[in-house]
C-alpha positions in Angstrom: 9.8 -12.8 -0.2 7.6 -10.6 2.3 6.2 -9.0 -1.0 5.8 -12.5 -2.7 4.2 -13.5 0.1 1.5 -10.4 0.4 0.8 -10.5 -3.5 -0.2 -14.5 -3.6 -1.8 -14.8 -0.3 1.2 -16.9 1.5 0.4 -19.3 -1.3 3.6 -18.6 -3.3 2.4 -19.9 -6.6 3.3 -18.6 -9.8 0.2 -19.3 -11.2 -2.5 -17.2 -8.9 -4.6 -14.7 -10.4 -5.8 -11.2 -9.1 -8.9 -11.5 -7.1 -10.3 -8.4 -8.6 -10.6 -9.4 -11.8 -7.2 -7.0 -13.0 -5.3 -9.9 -15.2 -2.3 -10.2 -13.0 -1.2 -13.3 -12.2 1.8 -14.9 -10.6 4.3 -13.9 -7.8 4.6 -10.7 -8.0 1.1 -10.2 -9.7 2.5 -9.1 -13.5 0.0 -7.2 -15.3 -0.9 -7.9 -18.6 1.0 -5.0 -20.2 3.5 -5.8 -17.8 4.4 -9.4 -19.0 4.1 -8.2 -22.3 6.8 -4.9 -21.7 9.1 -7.8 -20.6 8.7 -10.4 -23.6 6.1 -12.9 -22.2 2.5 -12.7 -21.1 0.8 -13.7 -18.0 -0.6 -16.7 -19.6 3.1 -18.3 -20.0 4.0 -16.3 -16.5 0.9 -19.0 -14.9 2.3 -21.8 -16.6 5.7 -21.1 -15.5 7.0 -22.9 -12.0 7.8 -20.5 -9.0 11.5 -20.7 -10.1 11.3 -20.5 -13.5 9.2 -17.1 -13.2 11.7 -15.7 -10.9 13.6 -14.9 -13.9 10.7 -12.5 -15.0 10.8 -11.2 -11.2 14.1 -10.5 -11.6 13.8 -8.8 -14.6 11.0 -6.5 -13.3 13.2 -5.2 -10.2 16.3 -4.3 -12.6 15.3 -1.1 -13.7 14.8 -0.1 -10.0 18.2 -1.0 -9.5 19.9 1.5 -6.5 16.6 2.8 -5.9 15.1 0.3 -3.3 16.2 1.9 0.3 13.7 0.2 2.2 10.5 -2.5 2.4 8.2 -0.1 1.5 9.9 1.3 -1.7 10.1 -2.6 -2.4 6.7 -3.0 -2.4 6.1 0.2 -4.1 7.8 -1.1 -7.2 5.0 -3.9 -7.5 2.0 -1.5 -6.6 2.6 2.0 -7.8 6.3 2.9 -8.7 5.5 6.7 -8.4 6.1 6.3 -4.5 9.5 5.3 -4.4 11.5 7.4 -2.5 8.5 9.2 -1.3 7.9 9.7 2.9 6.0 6.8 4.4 3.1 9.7 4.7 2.5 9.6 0.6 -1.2 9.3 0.0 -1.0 6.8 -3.1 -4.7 7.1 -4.1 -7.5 9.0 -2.3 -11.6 8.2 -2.0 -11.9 11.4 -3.3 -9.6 12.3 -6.0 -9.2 8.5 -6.9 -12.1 6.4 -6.7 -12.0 3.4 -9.0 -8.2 2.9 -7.7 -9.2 3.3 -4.1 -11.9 1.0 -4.2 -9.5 -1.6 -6.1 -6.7 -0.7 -2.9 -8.9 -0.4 -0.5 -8.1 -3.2 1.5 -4.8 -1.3 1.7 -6.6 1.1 4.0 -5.7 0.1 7.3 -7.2 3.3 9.3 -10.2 4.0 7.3 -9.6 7.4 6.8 -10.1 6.8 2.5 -6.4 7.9 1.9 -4.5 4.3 1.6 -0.8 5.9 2.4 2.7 4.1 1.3 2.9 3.7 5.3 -0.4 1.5 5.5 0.3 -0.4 2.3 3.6 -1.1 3.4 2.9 -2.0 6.7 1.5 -5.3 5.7 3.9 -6.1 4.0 6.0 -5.7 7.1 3.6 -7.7 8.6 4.3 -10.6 6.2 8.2 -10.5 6.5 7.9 -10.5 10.3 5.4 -13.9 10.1 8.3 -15.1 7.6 10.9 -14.4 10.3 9.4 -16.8 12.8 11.4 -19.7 14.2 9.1 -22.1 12.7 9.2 -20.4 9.3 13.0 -20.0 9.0 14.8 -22.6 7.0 17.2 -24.4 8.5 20.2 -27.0 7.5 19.7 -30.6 8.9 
């Protein structure tokens, strides 16, 4: 949910788009080649409800199955796969060595330093689950 959260702005609609302009759209922000590899596109993915596009969510994590240890490799299986399992100290892209995908991340760089690490991105995510944790954010039975 702390992902779901991060990747539509707290919104938690299954129809929001990327910002940047990438083509992903929905909770977990599915690429185009992405919806496709799992048997839709992002165009049915937006006109699906939340619930209904869980299914596709689900269907993303599976391969990752066992693999997931903590938050951050979580959130590494939306952003860049390569990085799961990897120390929180992982540069994912560089200024230097990785422009275009540092500029499109670069939010993600929470010290300036133009590395955007798996610690930084992760981070607010961590951010988002401890919001979500909050007394008045926490479901509760009448």
């Amino acid at each position: 949910m702390a992902c779901i959260a991060f990747e539509t702005g707290e919104t938690f609609r299954s129809n929001i788009r990327n910002a940047a302009g990438s083509g992903a759209v929905g909770l977990i922000q599915f690429m185009p080649a992405t919806a496709r590899g799992l048997g839709t596109s992002t165009e049915a993915l937006a006109k699906m409800t939340a619930v209904e596009q869980l299914v596709y969510v689900r269907m993303y994590f599976k391969p990752y199955a066992g693999r997931l240890k903590t938050l951050s490799d979580v959130y590494m299986a939306i952003l860049w796969p390569k990085a799961i399992g990897k120390p929180e100290d992982y540069v994912l892209w560089s200024k230097g060595t990785h422009p275009t995908t540092y500029r499109q991340n670069s939010g993600l760089d929470v010290n300036g330093d133009h590395d955007i690490t798996k610690a930084e991105a992760a981070g607010l995510i961590q951010a988002k689950l401890e919001r979500g944790r909050l007394p008045g954010n926490l479901w509760r039975e009448a």
